[in-house]
N, C-alpha and C positions, 0 to 999 in steps of 0.2 A: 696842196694846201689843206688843211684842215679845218672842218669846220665845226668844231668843237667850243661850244659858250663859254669864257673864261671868266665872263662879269655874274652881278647877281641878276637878276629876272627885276626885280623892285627894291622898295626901301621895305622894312622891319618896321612894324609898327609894335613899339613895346607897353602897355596900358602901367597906371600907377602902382606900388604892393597897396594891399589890401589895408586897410586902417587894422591898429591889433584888436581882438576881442576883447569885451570884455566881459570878468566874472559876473559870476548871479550870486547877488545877495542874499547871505546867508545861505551861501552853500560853502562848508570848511575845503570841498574838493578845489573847490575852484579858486577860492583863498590862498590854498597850498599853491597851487600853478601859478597864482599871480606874483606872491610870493617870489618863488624860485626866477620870475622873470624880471621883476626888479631888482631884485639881487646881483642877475646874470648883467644887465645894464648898468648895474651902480659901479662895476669893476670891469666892462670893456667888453662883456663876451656876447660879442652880436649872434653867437652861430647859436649859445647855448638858449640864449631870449628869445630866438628865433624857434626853435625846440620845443621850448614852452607853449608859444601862441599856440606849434600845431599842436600840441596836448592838451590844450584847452578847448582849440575847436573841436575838436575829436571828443572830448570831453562834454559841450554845451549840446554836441549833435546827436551825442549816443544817448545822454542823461537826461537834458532840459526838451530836446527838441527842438532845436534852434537848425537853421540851414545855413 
């Protein structure tokens, strides 16, 4: 016989996504990403909205200072 574990160990605890960022006012960069992310959602495209947010966070982290 083998005694090799064929189940998992526990349950998967998966936590909520992140609420999306949001732009800094009166910054045109940030404008532009929000832009292109409503855009991306006004016509169905989850992957490209999704795109967005992380250029945004990327964007809030490198430029504003934000974490």
């Amino acid at each position: 016989m083998s005694s090799e574990q064929t189940t998992m160990s526990g349950p998967v605890h998966l936590s909520l996504p992140s609420p999306p960022p949001d732009p800094v006012s009166g910054c045109l960069e940030c404008l532009g990403i929000a832009v292109t992310r409503a855009n991306a959602r006004s016509v169905g495209d989850h992957s490209k909205a999704t795109d967005a947010n992380v250029v945004l966070r990327t964007h809030l982290r490198e430029d504003h200072g934000a974490e």
